[in-house]
N, CA, C and O atoms as a printed pandas DataFrame, in Angstrom:
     atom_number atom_name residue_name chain_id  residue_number  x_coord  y_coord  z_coord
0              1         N          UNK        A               1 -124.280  166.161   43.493
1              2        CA          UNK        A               1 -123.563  167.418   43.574
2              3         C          UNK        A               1 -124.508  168.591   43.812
3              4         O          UNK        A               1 -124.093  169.678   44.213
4              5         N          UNK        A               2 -125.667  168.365   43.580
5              6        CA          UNK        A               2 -126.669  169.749   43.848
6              7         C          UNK        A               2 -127.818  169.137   44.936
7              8         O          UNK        A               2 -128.418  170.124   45.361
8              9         N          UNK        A               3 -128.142  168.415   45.302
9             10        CA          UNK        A               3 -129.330  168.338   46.215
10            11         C          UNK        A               3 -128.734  166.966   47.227
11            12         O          UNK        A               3 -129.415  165.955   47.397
12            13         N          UNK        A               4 -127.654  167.121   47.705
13            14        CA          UNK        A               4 -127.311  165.732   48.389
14            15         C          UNK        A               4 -127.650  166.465   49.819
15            16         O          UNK        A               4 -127.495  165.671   50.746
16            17         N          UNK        A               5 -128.079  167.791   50.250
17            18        CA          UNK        A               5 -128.506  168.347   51.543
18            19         C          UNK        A               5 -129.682  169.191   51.379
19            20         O          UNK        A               5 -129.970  170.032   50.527
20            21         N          UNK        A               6 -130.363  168.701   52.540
21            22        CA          UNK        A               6 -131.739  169.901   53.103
22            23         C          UNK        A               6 -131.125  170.756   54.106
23            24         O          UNK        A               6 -130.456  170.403   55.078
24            25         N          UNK        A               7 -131.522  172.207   53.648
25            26        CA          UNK        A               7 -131.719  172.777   54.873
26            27         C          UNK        A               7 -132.910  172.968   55.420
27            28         O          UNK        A               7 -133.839  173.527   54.837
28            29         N          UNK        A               8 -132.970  172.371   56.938
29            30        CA          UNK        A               8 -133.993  172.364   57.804
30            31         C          UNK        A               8 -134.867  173.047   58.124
31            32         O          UNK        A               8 -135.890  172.554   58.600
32            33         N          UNK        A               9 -134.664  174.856   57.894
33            34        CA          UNK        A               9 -135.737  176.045   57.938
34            35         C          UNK        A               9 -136.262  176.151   56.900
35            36         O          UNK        A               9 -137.474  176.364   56.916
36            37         N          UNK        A              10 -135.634  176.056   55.729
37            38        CA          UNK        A              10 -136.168  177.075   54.406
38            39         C          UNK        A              10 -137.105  175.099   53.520
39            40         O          UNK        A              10 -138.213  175.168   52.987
40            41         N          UNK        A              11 -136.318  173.697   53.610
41            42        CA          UNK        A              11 -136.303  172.873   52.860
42            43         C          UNK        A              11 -135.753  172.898   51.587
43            44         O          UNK        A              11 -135.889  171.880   50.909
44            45         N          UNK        A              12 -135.096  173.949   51.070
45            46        CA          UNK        A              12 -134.300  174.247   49.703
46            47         C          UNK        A              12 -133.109  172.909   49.900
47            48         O          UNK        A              12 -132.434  172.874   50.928
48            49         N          UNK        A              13 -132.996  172.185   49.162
49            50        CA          UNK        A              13 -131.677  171.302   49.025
50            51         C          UNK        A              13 -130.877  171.935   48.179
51            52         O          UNK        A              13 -131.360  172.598   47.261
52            53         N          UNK        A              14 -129.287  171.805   48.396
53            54        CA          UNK        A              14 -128.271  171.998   48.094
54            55         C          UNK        A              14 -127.395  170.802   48.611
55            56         O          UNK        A              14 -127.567  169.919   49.452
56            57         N          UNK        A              15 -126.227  171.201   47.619
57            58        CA          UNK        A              15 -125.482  170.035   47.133
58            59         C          UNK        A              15 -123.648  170.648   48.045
59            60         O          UNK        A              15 -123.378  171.532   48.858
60            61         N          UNK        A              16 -122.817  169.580   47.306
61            62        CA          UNK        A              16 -121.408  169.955   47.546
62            63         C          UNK        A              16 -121.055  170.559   46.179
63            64         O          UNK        A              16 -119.899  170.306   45.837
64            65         N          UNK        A              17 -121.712  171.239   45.383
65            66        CA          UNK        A              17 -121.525  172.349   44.034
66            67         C          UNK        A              17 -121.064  173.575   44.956
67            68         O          UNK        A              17 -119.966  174.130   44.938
68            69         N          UNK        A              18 -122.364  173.912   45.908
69            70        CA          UNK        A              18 -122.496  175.061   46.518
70            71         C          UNK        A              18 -121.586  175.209   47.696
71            72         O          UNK        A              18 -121.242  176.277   48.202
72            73         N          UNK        A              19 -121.153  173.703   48.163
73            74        CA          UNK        A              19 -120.553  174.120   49.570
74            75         C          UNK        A              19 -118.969  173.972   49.040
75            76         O          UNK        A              19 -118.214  174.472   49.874
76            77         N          UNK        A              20 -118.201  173.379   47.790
77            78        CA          UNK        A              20 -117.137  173.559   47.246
78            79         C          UNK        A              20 -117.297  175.057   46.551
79            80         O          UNK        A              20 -116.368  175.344   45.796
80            81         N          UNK        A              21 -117.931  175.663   46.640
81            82        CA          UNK        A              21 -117.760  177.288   46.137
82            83         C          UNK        A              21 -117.563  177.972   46.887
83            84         O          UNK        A              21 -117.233  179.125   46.610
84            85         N          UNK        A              22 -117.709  177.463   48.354
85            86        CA          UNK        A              22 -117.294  178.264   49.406
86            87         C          UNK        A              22 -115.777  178.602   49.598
87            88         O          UNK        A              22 -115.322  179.490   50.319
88            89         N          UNK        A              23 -114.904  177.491   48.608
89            90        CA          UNK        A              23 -113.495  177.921   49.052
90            91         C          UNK        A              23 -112.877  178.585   47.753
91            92         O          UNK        A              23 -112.707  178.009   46.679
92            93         N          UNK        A              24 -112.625  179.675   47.999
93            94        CA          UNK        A              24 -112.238  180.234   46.810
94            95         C          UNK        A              24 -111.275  179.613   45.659
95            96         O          UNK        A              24 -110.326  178.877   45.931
96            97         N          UNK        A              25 -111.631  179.994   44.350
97            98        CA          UNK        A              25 -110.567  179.330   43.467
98            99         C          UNK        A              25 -110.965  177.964   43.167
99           100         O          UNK        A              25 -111.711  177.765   42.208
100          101         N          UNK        A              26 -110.549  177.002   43.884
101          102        CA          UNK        A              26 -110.064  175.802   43.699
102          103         C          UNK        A              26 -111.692  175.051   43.889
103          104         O          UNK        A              26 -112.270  174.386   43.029
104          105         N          UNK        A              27 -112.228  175.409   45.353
105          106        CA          UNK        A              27 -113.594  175.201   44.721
106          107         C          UNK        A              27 -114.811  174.884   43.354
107          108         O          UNK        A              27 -115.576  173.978   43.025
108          109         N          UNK        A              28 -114.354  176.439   42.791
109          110        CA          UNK        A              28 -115.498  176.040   42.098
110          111         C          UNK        A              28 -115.233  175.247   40.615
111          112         O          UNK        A              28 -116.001  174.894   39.720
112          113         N          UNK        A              29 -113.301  175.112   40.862
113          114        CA          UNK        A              29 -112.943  174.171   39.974
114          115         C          UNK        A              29 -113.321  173.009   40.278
115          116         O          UNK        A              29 -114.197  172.667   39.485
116          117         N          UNK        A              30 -113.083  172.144   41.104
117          118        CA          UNK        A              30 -113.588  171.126   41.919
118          119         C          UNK        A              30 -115.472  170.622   41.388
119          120         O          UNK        A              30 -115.921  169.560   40.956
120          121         N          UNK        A              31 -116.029  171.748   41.646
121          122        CA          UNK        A              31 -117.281  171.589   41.756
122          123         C          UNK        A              31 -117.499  171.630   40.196
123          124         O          UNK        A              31 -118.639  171.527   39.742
124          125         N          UNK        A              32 -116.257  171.801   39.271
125          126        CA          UNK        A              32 -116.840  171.958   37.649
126          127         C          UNK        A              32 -116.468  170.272   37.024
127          128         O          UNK        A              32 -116.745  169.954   35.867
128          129         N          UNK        A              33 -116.044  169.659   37.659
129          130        CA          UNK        A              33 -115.161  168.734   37.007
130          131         C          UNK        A              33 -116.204  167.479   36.981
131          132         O          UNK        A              33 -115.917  166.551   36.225
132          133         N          UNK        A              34 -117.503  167.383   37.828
133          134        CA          UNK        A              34 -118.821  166.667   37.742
134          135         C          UNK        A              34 -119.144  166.921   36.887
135          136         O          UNK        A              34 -119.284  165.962   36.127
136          137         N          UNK        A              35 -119.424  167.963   36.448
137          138        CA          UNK        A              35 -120.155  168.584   35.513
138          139         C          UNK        A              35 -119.754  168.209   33.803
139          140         O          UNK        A              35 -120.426  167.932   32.810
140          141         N          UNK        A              36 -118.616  168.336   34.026
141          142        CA          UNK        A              36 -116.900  168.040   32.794
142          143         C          UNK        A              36 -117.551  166.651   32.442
143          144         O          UNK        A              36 -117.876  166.371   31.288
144          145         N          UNK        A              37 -117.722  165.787   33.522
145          146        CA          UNK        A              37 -117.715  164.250   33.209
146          147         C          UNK        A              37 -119.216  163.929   32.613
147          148         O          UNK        A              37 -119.437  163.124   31.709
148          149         N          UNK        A              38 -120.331  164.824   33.389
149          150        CA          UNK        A              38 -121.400  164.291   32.334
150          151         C          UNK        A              38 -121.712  164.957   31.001
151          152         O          UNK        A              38 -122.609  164.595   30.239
152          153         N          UNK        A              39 -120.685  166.199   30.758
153          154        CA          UNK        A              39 -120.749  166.198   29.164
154          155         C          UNK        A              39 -119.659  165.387   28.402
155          156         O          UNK        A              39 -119.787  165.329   27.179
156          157         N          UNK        A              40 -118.950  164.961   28.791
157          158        CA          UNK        A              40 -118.057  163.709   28.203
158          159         C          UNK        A              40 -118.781  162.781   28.250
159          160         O          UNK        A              40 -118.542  162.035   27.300
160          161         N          UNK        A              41 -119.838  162.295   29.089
161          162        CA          UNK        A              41 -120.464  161.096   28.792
162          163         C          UNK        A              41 -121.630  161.003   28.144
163          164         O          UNK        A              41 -122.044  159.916   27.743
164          165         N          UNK        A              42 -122.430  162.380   27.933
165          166        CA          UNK        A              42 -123.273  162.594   26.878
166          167         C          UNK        A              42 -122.876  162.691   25.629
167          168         O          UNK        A              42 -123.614  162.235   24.756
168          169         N          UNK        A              43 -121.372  163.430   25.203
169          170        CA          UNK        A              43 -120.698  163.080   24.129
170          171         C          UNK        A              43 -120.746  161.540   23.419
171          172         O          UNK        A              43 -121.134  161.168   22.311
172          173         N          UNK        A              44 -120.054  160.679   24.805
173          174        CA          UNK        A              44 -119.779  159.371   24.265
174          175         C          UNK        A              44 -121.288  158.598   23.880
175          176         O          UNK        A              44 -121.469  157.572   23.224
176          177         N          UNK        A              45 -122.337  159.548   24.582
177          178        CA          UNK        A              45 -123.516  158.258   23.997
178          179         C          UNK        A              45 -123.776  159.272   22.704
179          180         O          UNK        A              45 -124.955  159.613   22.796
180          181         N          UNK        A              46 -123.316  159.751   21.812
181          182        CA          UNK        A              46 -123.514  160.308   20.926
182          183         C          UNK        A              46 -124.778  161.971   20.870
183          184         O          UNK        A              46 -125.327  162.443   19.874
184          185         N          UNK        A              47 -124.855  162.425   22.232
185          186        CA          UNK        A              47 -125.817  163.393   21.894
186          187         C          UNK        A              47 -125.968  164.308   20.916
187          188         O          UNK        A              47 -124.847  164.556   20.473
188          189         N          UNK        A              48 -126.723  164.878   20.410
189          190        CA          UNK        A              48 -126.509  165.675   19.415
190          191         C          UNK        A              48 -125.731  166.966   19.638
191          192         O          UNK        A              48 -125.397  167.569   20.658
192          193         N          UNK        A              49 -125.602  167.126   18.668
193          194        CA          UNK        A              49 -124.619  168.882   19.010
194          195         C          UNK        A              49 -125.048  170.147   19.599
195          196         O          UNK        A              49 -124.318  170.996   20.108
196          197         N          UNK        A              50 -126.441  170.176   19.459
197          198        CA          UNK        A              50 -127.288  171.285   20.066
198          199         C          UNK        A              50 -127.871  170.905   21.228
199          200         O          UNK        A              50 -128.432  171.785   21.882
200          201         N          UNK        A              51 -127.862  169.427   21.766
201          202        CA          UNK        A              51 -127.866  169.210   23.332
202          203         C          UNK        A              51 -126.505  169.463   23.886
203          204         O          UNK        A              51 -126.497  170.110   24.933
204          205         N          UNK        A              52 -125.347  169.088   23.404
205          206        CA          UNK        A              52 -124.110  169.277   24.102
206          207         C          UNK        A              52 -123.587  170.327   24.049
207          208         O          UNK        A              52 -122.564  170.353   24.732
208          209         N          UNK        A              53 -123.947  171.802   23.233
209          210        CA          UNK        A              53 -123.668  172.967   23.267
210          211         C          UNK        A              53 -125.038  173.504   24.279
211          212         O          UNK        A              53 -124.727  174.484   24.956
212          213         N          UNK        A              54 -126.151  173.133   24.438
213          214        CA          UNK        A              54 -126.883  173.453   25.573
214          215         C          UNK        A              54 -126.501  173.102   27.078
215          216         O          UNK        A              54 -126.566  173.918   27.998
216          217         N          UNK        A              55 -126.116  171.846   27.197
217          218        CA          UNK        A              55 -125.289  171.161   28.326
218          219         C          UNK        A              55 -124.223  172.344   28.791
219          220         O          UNK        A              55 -124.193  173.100   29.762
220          221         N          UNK        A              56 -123.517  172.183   27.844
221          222        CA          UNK        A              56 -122.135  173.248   27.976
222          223         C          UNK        A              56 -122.299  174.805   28.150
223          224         O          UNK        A              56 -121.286  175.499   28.237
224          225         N          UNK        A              57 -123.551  175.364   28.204
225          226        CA          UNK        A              57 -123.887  176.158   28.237
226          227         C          UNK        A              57 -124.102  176.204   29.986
227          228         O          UNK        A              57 -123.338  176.765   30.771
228          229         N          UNK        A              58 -125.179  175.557   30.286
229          230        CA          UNK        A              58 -125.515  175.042   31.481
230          231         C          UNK        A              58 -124.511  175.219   32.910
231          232         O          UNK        A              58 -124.793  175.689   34.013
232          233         N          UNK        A              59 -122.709  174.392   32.162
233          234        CA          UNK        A              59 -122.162  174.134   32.851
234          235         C          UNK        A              59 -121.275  175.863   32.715
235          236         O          UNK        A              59 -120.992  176.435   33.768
236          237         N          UNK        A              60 -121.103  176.186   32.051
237          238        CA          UNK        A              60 -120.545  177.941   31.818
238          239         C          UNK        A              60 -121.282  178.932   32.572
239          240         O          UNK        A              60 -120.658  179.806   33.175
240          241         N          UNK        A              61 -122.665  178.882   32.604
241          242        CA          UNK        A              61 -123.146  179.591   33.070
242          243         C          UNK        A              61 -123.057  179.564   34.623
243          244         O          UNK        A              61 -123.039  180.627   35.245
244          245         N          UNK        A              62 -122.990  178.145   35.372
245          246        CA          UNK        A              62 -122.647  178.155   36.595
246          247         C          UNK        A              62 -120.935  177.943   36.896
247          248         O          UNK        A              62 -120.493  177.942   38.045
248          249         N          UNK        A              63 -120.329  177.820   36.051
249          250        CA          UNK        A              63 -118.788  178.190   36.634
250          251         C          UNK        A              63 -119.157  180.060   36.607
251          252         O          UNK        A              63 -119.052  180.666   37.674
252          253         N          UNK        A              64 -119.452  180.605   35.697
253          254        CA          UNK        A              64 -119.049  181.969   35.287
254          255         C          UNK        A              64 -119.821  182.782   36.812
255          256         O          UNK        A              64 -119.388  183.425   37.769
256          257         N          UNK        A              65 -121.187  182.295   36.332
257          258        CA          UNK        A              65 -121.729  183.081   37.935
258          259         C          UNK        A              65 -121.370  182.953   39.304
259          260         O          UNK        A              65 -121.292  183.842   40.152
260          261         N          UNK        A              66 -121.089  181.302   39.449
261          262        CA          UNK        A              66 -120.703  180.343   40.623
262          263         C          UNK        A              66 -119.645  181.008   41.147
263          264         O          UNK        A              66 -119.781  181.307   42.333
264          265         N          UNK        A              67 -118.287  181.441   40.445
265          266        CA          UNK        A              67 -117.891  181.893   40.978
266          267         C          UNK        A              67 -117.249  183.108   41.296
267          268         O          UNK        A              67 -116.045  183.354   41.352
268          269         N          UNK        A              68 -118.696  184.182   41.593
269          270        CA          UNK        A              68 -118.947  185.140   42.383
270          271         C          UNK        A              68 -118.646  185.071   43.754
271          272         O          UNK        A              68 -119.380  184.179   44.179
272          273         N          UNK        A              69 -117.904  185.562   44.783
273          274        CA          UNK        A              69 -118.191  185.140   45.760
274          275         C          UNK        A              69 -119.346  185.502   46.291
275          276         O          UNK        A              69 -119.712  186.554   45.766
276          277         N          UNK        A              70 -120.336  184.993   47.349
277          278        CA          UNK        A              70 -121.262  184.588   48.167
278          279         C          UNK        A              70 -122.170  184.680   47.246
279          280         O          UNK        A              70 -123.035  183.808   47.324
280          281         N          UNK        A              71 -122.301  185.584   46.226
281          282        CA          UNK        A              71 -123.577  185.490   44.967
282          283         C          UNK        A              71 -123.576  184.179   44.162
283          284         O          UNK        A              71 -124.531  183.630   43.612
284          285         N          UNK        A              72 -122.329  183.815   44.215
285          286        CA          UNK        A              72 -122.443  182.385   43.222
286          287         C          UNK        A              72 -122.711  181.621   43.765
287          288         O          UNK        A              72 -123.220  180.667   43.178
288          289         N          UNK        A              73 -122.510  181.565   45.410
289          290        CA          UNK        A              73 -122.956  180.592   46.243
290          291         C          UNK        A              73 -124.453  179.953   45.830
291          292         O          UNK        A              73 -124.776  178.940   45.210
292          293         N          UNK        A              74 -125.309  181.175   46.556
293          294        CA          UNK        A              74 -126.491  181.455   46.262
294          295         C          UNK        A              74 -127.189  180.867   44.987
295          296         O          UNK        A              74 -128.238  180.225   44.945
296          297         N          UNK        A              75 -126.322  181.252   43.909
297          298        CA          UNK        A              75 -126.638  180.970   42.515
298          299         C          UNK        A              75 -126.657  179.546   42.488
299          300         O          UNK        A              75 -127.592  178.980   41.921
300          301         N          UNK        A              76 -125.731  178.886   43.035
301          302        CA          UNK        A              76 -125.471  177.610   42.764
302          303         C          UNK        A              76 -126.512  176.608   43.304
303          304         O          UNK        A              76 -126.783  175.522   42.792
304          305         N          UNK        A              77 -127.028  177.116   44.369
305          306        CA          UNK        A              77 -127.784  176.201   45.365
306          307         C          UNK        A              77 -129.206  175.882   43.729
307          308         O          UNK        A              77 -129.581  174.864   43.147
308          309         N          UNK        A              78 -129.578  177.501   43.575
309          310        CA          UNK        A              78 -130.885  177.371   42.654
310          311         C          UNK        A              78 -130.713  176.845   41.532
311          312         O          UNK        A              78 -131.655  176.184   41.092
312          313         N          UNK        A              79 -129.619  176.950   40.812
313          314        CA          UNK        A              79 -129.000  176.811   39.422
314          315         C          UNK        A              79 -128.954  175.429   38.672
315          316         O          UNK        A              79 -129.461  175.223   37.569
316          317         N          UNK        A              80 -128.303  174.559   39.399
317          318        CA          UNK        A              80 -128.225  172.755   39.497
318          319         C          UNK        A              80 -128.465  172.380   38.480
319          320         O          UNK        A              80 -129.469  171.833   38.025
320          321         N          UNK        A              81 -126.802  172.877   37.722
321          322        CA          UNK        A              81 -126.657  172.835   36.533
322          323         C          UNK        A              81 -126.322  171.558   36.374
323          324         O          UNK        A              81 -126.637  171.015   35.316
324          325         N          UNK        A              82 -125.627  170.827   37.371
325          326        CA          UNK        A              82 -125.609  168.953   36.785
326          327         C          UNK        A              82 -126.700  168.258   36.876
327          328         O          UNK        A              82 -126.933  167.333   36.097
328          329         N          UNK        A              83 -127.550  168.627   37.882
329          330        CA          UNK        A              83 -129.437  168.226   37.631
330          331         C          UNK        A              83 -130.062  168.830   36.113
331          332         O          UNK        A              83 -130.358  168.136   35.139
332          333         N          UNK        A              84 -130.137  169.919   36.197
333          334        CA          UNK        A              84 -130.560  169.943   34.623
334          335         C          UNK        A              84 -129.652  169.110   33.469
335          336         O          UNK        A              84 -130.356  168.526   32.645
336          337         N          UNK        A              85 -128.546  169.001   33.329
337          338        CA          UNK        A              85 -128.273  168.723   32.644
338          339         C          UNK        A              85 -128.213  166.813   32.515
339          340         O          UNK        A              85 -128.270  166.042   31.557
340          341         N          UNK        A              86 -128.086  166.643   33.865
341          342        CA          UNK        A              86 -128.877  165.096   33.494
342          343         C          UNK        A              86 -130.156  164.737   32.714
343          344         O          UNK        A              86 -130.387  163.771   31.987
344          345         N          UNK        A              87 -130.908  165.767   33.060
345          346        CA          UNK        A              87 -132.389  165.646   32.829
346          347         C          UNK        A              87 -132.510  165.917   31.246
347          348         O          UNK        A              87 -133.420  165.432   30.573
348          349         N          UNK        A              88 -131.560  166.693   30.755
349          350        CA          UNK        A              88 -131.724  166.955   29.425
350          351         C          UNK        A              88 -131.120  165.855   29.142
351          352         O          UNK        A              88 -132.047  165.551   28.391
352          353         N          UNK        A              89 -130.332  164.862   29.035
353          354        CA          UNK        A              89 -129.557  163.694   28.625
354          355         C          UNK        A              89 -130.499  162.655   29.003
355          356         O          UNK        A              89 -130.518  161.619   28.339
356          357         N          UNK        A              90 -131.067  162.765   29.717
357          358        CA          UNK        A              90 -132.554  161.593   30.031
358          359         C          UNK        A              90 -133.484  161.765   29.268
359          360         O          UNK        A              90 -134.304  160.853   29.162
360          361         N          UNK        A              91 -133.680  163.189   28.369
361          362        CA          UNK        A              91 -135.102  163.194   27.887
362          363         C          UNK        A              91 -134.736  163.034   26.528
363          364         O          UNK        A              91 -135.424  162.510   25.653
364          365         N          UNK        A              92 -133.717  163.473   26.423
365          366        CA          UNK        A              92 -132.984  162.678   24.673
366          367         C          UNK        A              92 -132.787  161.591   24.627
367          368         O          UNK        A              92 -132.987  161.169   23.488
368          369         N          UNK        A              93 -132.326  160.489   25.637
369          370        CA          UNK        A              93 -132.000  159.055   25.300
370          371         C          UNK        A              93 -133.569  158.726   25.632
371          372         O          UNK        A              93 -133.663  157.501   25.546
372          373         N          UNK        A              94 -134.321  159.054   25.834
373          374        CA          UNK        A              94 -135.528  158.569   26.096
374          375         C          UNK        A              94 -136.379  158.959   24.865
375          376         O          UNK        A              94 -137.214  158.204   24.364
376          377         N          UNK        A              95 -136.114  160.123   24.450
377          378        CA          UNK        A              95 -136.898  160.586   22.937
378          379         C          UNK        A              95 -136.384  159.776   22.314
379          380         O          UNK        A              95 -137.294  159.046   21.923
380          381         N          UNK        A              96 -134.961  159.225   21.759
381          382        CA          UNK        A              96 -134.176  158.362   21.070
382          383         C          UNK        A              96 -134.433  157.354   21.308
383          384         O          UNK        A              96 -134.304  156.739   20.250
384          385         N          UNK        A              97 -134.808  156.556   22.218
385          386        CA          UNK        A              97 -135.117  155.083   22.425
386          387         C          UNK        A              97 -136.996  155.134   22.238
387          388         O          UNK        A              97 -137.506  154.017   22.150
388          389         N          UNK        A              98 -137.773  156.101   22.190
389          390        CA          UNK        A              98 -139.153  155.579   21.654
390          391         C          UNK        A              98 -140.316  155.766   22.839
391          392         O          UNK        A              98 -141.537  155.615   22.863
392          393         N          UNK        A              99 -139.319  156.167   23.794
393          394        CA          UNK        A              99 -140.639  156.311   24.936
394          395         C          UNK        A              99 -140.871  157.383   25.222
395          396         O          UNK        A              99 -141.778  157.628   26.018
């Protein structure tokens, strides 16, 4: 959802987060509902409460800015709030498992 495209001048990747924000409304609902599913599934592996209120933070902060028009665009490309927030769910099941 955030880096599934390069653009060819700049090399910045962006995703279909940023290019579903292009349509007003329904977009950047669309583009929240990825996001929905990996804090439900960090829930279900039990994360702690102060990763899943950070997660959820993550995902608020890019609905709330995201959808700005053309500023949230923008926002969204840099923001890659379901990339971070994988990464925080990787570095807890990984602190939790010992490595």
């Amino acid at each position: 959802m955030d880096t599934a495209f390069r653009l060819p001048v700049i090399g910045t990747r962006l995703g279909w987060d940023a290019i579903l924000g292009l349509v007003p409304g329904v977009g950047d609902v669309l583009a929240f509902l990825p996001g929905a599913y990996i804090l439900k599934e960090a829930y279900r592996m039990d994360a702690p409460a102060g990763l899943l209120l950070r997660m959820g933070a993550n995902a608020g902060i890019d609905v709330a800015l995201g959808s700005v028009p053309l500023i949230g665009d923008l926002f969204d490309i840099a923001w890659r709030s379901k990339t971070r927030n994988v990464a925080l769910l990787e570095r807890h099941l990984r602190a939790r498992k010992g490595h």
